[in-house]
C-alpha positions in Angstrom: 3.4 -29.7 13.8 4.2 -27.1 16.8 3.5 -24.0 17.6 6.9 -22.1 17.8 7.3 -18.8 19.8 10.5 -16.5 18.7 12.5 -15.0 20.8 11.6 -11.9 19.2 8.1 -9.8 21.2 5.0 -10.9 19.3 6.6 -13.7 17.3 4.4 -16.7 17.4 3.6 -19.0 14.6 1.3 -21.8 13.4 3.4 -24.3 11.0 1.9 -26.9 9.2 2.3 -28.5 6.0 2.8 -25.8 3.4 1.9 -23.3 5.6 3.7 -20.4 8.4 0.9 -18.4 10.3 1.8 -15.0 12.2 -0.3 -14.0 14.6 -2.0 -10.9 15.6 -1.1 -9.3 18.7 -2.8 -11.2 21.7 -3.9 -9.8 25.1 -1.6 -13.4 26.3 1.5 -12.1 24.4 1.9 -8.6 26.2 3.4 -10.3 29.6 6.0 -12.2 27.8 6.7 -9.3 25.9 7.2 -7.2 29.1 9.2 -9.7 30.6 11.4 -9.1 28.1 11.6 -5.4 27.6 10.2 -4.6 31.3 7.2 -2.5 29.7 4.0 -2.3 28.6 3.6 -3.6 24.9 5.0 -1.2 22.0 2.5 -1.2 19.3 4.0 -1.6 15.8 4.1 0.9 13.2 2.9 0.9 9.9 3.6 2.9 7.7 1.7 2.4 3.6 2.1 4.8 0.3 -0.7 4.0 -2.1 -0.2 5.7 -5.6 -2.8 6.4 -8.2 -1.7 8.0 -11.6 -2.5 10.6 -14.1 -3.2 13.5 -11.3 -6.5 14.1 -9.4 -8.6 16.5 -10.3 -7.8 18.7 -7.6 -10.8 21.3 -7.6 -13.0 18.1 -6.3 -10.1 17.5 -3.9 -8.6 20.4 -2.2 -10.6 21.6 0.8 -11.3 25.3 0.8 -10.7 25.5 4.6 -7.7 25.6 6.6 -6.9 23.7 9.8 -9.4 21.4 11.9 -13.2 22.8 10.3 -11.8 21.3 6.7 -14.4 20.7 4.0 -14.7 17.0 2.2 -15.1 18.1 -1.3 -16.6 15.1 -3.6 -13.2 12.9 -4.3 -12.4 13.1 -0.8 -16.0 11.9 0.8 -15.6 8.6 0.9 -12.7 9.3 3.9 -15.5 11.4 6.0 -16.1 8.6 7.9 -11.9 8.7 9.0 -12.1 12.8 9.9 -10.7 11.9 13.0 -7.4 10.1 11.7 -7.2 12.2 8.3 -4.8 15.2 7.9 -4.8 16.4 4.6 -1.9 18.5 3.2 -1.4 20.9 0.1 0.9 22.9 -1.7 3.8 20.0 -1.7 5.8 20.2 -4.6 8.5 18.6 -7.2 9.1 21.6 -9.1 13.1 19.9 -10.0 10.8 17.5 -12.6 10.2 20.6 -14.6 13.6 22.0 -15.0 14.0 21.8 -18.8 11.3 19.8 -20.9 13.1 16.5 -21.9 10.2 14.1 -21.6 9.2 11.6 -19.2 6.4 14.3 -18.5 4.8 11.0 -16.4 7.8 9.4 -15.5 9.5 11.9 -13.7 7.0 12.7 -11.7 5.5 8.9 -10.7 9.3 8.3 -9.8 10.1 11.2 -7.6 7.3 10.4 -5.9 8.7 9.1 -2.7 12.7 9.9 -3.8 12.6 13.7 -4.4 15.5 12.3 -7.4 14.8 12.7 -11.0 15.6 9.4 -13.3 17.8 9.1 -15.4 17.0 9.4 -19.1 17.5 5.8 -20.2 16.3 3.1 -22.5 18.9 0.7 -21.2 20.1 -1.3 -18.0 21.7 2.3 -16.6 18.8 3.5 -15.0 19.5 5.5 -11.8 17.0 7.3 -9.6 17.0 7.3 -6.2 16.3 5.2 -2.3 12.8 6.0 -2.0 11.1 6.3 1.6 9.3 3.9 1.8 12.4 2.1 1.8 14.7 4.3 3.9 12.0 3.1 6.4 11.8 -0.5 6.0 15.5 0.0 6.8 14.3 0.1 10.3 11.2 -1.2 10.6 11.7 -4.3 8.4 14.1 -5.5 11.4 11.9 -7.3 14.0 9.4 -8.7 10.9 9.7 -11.6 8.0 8.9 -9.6 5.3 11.1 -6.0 5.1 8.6 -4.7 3.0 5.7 -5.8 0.9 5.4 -4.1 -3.0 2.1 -4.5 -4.4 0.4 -3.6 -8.1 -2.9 -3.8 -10.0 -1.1 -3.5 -13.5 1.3 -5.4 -15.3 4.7 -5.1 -13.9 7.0 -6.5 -16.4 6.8 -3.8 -19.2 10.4 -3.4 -20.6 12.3 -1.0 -23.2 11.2 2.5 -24.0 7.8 3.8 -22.2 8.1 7.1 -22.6 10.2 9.5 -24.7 13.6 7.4 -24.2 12.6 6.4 -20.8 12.8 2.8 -19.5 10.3 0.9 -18.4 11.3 0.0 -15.2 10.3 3.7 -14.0 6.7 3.1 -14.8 6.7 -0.6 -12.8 7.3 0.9 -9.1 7.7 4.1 -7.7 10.2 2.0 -5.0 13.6 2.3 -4.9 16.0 0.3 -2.6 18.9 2.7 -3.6 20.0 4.7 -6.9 19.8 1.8 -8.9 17.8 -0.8 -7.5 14.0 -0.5 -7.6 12.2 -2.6 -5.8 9.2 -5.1 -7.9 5.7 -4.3 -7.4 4.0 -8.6 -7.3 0.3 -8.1 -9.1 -0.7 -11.6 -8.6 -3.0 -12.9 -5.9 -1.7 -15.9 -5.0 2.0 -14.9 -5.3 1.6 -12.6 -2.3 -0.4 -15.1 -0.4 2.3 -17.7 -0.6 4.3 -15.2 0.7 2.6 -14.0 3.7 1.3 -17.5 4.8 3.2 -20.5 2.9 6.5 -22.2 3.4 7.8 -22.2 -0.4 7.8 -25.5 -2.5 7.6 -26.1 -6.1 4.9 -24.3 -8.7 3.7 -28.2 -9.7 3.3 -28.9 -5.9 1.3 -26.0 -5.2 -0.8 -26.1 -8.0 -1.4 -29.5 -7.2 -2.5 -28.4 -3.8 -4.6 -25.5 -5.2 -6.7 -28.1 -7.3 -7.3 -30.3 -3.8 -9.4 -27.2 -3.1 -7.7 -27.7 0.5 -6.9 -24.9 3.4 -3.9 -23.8 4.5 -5.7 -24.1 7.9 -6.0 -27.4 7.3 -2.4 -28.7 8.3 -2.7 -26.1 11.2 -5.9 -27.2 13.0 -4.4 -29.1 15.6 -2.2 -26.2 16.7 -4.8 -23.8 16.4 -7.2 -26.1 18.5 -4.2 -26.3 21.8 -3.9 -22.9 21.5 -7.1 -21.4 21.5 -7.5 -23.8 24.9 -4.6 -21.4 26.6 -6.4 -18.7 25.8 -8.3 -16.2 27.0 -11.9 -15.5 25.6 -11.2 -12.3 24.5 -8.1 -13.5 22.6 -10.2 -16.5 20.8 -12.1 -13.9 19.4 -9.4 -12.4 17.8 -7.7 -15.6 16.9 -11.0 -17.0 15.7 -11.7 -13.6 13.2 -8.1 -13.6 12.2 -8.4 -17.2 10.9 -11.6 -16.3 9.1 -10.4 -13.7 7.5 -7.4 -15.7 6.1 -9.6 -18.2 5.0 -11.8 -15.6 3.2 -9.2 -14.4 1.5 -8.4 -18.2 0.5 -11.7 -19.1 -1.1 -12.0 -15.9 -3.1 -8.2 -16.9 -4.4 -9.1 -20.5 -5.4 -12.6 -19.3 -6.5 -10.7 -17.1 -9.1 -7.9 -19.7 -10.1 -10.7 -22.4 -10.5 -12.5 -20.2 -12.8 -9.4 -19.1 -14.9 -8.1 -23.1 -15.2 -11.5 -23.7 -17.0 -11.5 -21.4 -19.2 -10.1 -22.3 -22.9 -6.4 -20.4 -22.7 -5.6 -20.9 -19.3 -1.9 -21.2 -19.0 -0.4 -25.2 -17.9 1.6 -23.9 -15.3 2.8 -20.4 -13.4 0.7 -18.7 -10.9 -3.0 -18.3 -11.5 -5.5 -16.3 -11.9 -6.5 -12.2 -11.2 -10.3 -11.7 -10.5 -12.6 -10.7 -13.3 -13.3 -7.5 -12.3 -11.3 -4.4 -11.0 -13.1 -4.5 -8.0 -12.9 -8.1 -6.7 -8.9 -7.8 -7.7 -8.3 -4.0 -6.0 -9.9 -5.7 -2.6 -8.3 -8.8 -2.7 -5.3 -7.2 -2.7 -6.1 -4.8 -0.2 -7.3 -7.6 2.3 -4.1 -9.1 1.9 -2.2 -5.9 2.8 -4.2 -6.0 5.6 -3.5 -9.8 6.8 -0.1 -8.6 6.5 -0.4 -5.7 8.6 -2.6 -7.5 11.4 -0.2 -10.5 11.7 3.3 -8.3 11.4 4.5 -10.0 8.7 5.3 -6.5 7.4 4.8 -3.2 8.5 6.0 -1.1 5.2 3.7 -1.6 2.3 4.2 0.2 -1.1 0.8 -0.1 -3.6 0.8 1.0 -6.9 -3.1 1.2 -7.8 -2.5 2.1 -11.2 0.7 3.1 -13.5 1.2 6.6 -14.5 -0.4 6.3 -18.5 -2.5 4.3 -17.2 -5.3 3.5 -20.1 -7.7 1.3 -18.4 -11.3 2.0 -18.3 -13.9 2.0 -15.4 -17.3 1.6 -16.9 -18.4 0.7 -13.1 -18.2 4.2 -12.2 -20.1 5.3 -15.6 -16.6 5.9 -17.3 -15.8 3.6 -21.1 -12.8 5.9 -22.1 -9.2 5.5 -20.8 -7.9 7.0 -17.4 -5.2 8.7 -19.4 -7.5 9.7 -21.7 -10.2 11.8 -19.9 -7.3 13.0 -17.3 -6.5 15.3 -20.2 -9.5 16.8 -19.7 -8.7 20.4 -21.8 -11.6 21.8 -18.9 -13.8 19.8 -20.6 -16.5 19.8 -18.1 -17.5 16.1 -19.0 -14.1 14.9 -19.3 -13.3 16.7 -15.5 -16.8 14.9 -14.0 -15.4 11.3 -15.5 -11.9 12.3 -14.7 -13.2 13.4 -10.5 -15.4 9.4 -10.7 -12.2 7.5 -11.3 -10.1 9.6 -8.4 -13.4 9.3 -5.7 -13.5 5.2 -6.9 -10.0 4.9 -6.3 -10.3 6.7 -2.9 -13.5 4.5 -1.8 -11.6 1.2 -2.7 -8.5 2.8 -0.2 -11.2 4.1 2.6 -12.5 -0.2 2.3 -9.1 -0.4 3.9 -9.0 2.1 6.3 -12.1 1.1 7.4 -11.0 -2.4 8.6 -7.9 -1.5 9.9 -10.1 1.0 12.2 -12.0 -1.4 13.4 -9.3 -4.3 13.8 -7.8 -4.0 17.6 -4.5 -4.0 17.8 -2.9 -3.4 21.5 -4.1 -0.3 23.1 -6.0 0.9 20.1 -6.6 -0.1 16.3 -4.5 -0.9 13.5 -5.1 2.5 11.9 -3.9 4.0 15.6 -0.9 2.8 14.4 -0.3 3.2 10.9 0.7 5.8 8.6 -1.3 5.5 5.3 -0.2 8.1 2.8 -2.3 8.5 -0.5 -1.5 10.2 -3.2 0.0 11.1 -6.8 3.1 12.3 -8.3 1.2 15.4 -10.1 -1.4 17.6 -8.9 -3.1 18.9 -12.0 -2.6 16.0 -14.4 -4.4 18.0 -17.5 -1.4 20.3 -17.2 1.5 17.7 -15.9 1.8 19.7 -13.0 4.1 18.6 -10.2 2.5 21.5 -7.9 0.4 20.8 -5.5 0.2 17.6 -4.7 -2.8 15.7 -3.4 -1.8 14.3 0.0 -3.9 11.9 2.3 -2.6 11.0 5.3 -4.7 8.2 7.1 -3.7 7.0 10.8 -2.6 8.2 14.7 0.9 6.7 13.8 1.2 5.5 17.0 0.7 9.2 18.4 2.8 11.0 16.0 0.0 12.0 14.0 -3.1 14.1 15.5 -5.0 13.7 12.2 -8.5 16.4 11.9 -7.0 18.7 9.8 -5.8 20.0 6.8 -2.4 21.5 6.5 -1.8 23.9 3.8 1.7 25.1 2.6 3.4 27.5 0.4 3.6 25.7 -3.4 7.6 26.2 -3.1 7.5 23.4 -0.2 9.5 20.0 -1.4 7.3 17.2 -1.6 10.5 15.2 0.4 10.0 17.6 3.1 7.3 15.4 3.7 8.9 12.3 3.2 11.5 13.2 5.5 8.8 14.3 8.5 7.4 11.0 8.1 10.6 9.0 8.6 11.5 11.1 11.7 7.9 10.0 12.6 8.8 6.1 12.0 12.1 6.6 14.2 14.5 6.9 11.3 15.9 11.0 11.9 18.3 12.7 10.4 17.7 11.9 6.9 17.8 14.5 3.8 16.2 13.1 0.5 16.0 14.3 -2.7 15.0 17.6 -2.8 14.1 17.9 0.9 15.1 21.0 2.8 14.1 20.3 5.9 10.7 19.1 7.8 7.4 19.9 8.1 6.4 22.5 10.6 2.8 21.7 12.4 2.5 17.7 11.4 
């Protein structure tokens, strides 16, 4: 084992047995780094686009008020906490979906999402849509990190053939594109992105094998971690020392979970194991992962699908049996809207978990969330109706001092939703870029 530092600023690993460990920025990495680029450290950006489906109910969403004095209406309160780094914006629109009513009523709008492009109609291998920008950006920032860009998902992602009204499949299992016709696969499973992020390949037998030992990661890197942490300083330790624990948290409530599923009477012989019980324990382990990955630079463009557009599950946690698709169709049923408004604030407080840490994670000269770009949101506005007006947009983060966040931005309802997506990449240093429908940028951002 050795500790290995690349020639690239920030690249220094832990390898072990199984195992490759980036780690977080450190206090002791900024004067190599400067030696280098004769400066100061350059935090990273990160930039994330978390989807939720169906619509939000947007008369608990919208603020009334313009500008800094917004108001948090009830689907929005769990982000009070964040005034400071939110900026919300509305009136953003994909009004192209609705240009003549051939179906895919959910999967037009879940795939322009990020692309501005409308899908083709297509049950078949010829789908076509469009580069989404989420990728456009991990054209740029995927370049200094070992991961271009991280897709995650909290549903099934291998639904095939028709999914809606001649439409494939496919559209519903990301909202990512690479380019027209190569969408990018959202990984649902636990352990599949942990290997990723923190292990060195090998065969499915071998690392079952290794699951079952009930063994660390860690483990094979201990003697590493122990001659580093004697170069360090105290303040660096501390960081190293939380970093570690919180990779091994995540670690125990994995094996926890795959334990539990190889005891019980149909678990599978062999394949990856395992998705907690609940829709809780799942949401935030995968959201804890997303944010190893983001505090070690493994990747700084993320892509997480909470749910899929048509999305039938059920969250009797938050008092609701029926379907999410279901009560989203709420016909202003006023029971129907309250269940409908619980779903949208749960999905928001599972998200704000998130923002949370990354606020209070240090990261250079600030926080993680100083530097990040978090974007949440839907592909329609009033989901009752199928609307693709007005479009609920969170944005979460400093981005590295491209963001001022406090406010709420409010634009006409004519304004293309890729207007936004193409302010955001001029944000992440990648200009010049007209997607979709975009006409331009976004004045006041």
């Amino acid at each position: 084992m050795m500790i290995s530092k690349l020639s690239l600023p920030r690249r220094t690993f832990l390898r072990g047995m199984g195992a490759t460990l980036a780690l977080p920025l450190l206090d002791a990495m900024v004067p190599a780094f400067a030696a280098v680029a004769n400066a100061a450290a350059k935090p990273a950006m990160r930039l994330g686009f978390f989807y939720v489906p169906n619509g939000i109910q947007l008369v608990n969403w919208l603020p009334t008020i313009e500008g800094p004095n917004f108001d948090f209406k009830s689907i929005l309160q769990p982000l009070a906490p964040f005034r400071d780094h939110l900026t919300v914006v509305s009136g953003l629109s994909n009004p192209a979906e609705m240009l003549d009513d051939g179906g895919g009523a959910h999967t037009r709008p879940h795939t322009m999402w990020l692309s501005g492009v409308r899908p083709r109609r297509t049950m078949g291998g010829d789908i076509q849509a469009g580069p989404s920008i989420d990728q456009l950006a991990a054209e740029e920032l995927g370049k200094e990190t070992p991961l271009r860009s991280l897709g995650l998902a909290l549903e099934p992602n291998f639904l095939v053939g028709n999914c809606e009204t001649g439409f494939s499949c496919t559209y519903m299992n990301t909202f990512s594109w690479r380019n027209a016709t190569t969408p990018m696969p959202l990984e649902n499973n636990p352990r599949v992105v942990f290997e990723r992020l923190f292990g060195d390949g090998g065969s499915g037998a071998a690392r079952l094998a290794e699951i079952r030992t009930e063994h660390s990661i860690l483990d094979s890197v201990l003697g590493d971690i122990s001659r580093l942490e004697g170069t360090l300083g105290q303040s660096d330790r501390r960081t190293v020392d939380a970093y570690l624990e919180s990779v091994r948290d995540v670690e125990r409530r994995l094996q926890k979970t795959e334990e539990r599923t190889r005891l019980a009477p149909d678990a599978p012989l062999e394949g990856p194991l395992g998705i907690p019980n609940t829709f809780r324990e799942y949401a935030e382990l995968m959201f804890d992962l997303q944010f190893l990955a983001y505090q070690a630079d493994v990747t700084r463009v993320v892509s997480f699908q909470i749910a899929r557009e048509l999305s039938s599950r059920a969250y009797p946690e938050v008092g609701v049996e029926e379907s999410h698709h279901d009560v989203s169709h709420h016909q202003n049923n006023p029971e129907r809207m309250t269940k409908n408004s619980r779903i949208n604030a749960y999905h928001i407080s599972l998200f704000g978990r998130l923002v949370e840490k990354m606020k209070a994670t240090p990261d250079g000269d600030g926080s993680l969330l100083d530097h990040s770009i978090l974007m949440f949101g839907a592909g329609l506005g009033d989901g009752d109706q199928h609307s693709p007006f007005n479009l609920p947009v969170a944005l979460l983060g400093h981005g590295c001092g491209q963001l001022k966040g406090g406010t709420h931005l409010k634009y006409p309802l004519d304004t293309p939703m890729m207007n936004l997506g193409v302010t955001l990449l001029e944000k992440v240093g990648v200009p010049g870029q007209q997607v979709g429908t975009s006409t331009g940028t976004l004045s006041d951002l």
